[in-house]
C-alpha positions as CSV (number, residue, x, y, z in Angstrom):
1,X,70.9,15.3,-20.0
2,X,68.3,18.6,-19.8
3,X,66.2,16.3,-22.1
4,X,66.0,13.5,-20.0
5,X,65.4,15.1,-17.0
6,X,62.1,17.3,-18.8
7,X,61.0,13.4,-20.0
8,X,61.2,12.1,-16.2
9,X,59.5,16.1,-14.9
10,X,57.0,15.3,-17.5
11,X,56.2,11.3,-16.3
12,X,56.0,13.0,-12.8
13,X,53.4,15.5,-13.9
14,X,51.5,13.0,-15.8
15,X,51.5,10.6,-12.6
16,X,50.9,12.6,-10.2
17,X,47.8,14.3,-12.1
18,X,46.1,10.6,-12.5
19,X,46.6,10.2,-9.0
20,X,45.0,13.3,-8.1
21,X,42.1,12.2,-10.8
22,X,41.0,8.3,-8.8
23,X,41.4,10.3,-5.4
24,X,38.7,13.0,-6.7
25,X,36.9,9.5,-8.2
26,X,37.3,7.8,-4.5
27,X,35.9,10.7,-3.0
28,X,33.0,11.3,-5.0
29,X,32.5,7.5,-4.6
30,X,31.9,7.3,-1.3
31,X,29.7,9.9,-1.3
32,X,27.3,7.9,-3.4
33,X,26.5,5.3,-0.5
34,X,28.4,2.8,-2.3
35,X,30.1,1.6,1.4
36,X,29.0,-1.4,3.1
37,X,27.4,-1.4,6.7
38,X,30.9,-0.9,8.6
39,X,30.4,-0.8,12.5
40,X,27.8,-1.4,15.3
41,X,26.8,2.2,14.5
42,X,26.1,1.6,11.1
43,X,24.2,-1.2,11.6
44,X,22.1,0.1,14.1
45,X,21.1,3.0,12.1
46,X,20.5,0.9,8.7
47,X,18.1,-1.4,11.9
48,X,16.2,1.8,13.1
49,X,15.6,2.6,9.4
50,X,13.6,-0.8,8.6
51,X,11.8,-0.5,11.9
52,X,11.2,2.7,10.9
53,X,9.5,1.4,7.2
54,X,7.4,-1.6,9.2
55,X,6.6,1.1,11.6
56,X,5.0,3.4,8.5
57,X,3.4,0.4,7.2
58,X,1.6,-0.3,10.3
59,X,0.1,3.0,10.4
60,X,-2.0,2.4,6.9
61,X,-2.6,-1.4,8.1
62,X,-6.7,-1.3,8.5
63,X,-8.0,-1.2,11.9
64,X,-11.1,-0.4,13.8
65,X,-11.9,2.0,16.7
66,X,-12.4,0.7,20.0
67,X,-13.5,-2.3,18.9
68,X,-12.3,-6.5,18.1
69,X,-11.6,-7.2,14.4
70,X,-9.2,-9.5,12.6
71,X,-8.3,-8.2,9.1
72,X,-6.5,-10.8,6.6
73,X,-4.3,-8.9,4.2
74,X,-3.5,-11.0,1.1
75,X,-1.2,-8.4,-1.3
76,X,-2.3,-5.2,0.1
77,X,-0.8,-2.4,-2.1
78,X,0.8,0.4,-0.1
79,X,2.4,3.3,-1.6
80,X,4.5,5.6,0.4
81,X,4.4,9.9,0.0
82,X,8.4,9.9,0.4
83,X,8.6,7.3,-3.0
84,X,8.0,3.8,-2.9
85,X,5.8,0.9,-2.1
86,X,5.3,-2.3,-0.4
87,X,3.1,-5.4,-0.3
88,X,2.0,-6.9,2.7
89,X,0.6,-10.3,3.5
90,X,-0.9,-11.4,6.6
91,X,-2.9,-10.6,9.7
92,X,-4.3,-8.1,12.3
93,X,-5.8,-9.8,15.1
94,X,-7.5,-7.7,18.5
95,X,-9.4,-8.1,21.2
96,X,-10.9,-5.4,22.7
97,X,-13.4,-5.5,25.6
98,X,-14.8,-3.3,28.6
99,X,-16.2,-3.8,31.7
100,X,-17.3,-0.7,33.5
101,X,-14.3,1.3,33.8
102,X,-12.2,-1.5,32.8
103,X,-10.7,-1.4,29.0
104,X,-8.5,-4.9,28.0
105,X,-6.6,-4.4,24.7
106,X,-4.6,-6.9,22.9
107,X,-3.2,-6.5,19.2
108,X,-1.4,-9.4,17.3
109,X,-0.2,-8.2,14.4
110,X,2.1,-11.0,12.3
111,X,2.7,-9.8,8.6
112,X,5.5,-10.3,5.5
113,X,6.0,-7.2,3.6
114,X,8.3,-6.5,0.5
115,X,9.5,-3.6,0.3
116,X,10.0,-1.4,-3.7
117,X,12.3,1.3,-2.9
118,X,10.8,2.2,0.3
119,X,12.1,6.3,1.3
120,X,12.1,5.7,5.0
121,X,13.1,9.5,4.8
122,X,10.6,12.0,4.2
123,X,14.2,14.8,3.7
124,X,15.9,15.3,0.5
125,X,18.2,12.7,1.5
126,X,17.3,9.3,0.4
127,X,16.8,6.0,2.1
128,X,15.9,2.8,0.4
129,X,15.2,0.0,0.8
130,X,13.9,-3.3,-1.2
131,X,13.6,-7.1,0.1
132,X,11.2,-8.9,2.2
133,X,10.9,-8.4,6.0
134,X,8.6,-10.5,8.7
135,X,7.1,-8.1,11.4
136,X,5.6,-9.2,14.1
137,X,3.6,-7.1,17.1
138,X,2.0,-8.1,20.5
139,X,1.1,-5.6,22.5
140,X,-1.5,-5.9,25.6
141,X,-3.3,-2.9,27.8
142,X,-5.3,-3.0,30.6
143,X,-6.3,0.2,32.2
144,X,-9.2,1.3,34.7
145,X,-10.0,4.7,36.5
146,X,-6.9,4.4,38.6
147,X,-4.3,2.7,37.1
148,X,-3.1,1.6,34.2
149,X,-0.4,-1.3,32.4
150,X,0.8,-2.5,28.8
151,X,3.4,-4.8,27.7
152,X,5.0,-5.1,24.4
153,X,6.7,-7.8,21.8
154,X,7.9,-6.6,18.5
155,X,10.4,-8.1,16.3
156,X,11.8,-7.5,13.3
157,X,13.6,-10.4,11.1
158,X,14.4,-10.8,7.0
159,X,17.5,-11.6,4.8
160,X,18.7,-10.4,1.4
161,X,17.8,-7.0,2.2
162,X,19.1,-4.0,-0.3
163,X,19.6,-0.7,1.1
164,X,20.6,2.5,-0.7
165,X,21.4,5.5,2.6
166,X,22.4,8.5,1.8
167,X,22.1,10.1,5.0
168,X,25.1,7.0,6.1
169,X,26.4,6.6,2.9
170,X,25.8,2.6,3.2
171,X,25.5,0.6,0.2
172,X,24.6,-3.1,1.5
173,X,22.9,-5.8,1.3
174,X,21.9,-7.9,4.9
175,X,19.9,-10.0,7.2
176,X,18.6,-8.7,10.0
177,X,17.4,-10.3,13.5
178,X,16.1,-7.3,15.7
179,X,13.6,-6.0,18.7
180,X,11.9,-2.7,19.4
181,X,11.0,-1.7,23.0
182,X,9.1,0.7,24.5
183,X,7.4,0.5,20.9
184,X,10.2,3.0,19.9
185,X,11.2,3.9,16.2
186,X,14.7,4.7,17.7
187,X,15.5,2.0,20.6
188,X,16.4,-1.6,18.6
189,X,18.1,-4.4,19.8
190,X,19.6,-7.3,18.2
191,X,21.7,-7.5,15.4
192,X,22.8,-7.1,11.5
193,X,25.0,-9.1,9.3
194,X,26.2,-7.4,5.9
195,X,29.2,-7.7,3.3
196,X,31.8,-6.8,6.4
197,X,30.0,-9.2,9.2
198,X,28.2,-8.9,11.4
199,X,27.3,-6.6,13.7
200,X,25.6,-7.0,17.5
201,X,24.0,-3.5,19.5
């Protein structure tokens, strides 16, 4: 009898220490962004990151001061200080005029752009992303010596997207249908469909 009960002590031991071993794993796991995009929360973030990346593209897209242009991009080459780099294809259209003390400003700007692990994140913490993403933005001004007015369209679209966040530990890939207003990094509307569904904010 003491024999048998040191075998079954001994089976207990052995289970309990592989349980303890794929809990440590499970842990570690999900601290590797290897979750999908969960909630509305999630997906809003993972939708403020891209608008962040288009928004960091924009900023190196050419452009002239105070004046009309349109610029035709055919494969630009970016490359991006936090890692990464993108190709955009497409074009920059405005219209800029004054009369007196009168300044009119439009900007149409309707490009593609693929993204090779883009770092939205300029921290330690990574946030990736690759696919293809349309961005389009329409933005109007009008101002003279006493007042002044501007209206905005920017949207944000694109399927098959990969995303590597570390700062969410997400793991996905998704489309994405979304607007920014107030031309605002951090204020997105719409909504973002991944491995769990999809999710509207």
């Amino acid at each position: 009898m003491k024999t048998k009960f040191m075998c079954s002590a001994g089976r207990t031991t052995l289970l309990f220490c592989i349980f303890l071993f794929f809990s440590c794993g499970s842990a570690s796991d999900s601290k590797n962004g290897s979750g999908p995009i969960s909630d509305e929360w999630q997906a809003e973030s993972i939708a403020k990151c891209v608008n962040t990346a288009c928004s960091q593209v924009r900023s190196n897209l050419p452009a002239d001061f105070e004046s009309s242009y349109t610029h035709t991009l055919s494969d630009n080459f970016y490359t991006n200080p936090n890692g990464g780099s993108c190709i955009v294809t497409g074009t920059t259209h405005r219209t800029y005029s004054v009369s007196g003390s009168s300044v009119s400003d439009t900007l149409d700007i309707d490009i593609t752009i693929i993204f090779t692990d883009w770092n939205t994140n300029s921290g330690d913490i990574p946030r990736k992303l690759n696919g293809v993403i349309t961005y389009s933005d329409h933005s109007t001004s009008y101002s003279t010596s006493s007042s002044y007015s501007s209206s905005l369209s920017k949207s944000i679209s694109g399927s098959g997207i990969n995303i590597i966040d570390l700062v969410e530990n997400i793991e996905d890939i998704f489309s994405l249908n979304v607007t920014d207003y107030d031309n605002n990094d951090f204020m997105v509307t719409g909504w973002v469909s991944g491995t769990n569904g999809t999710f509207y904010f």
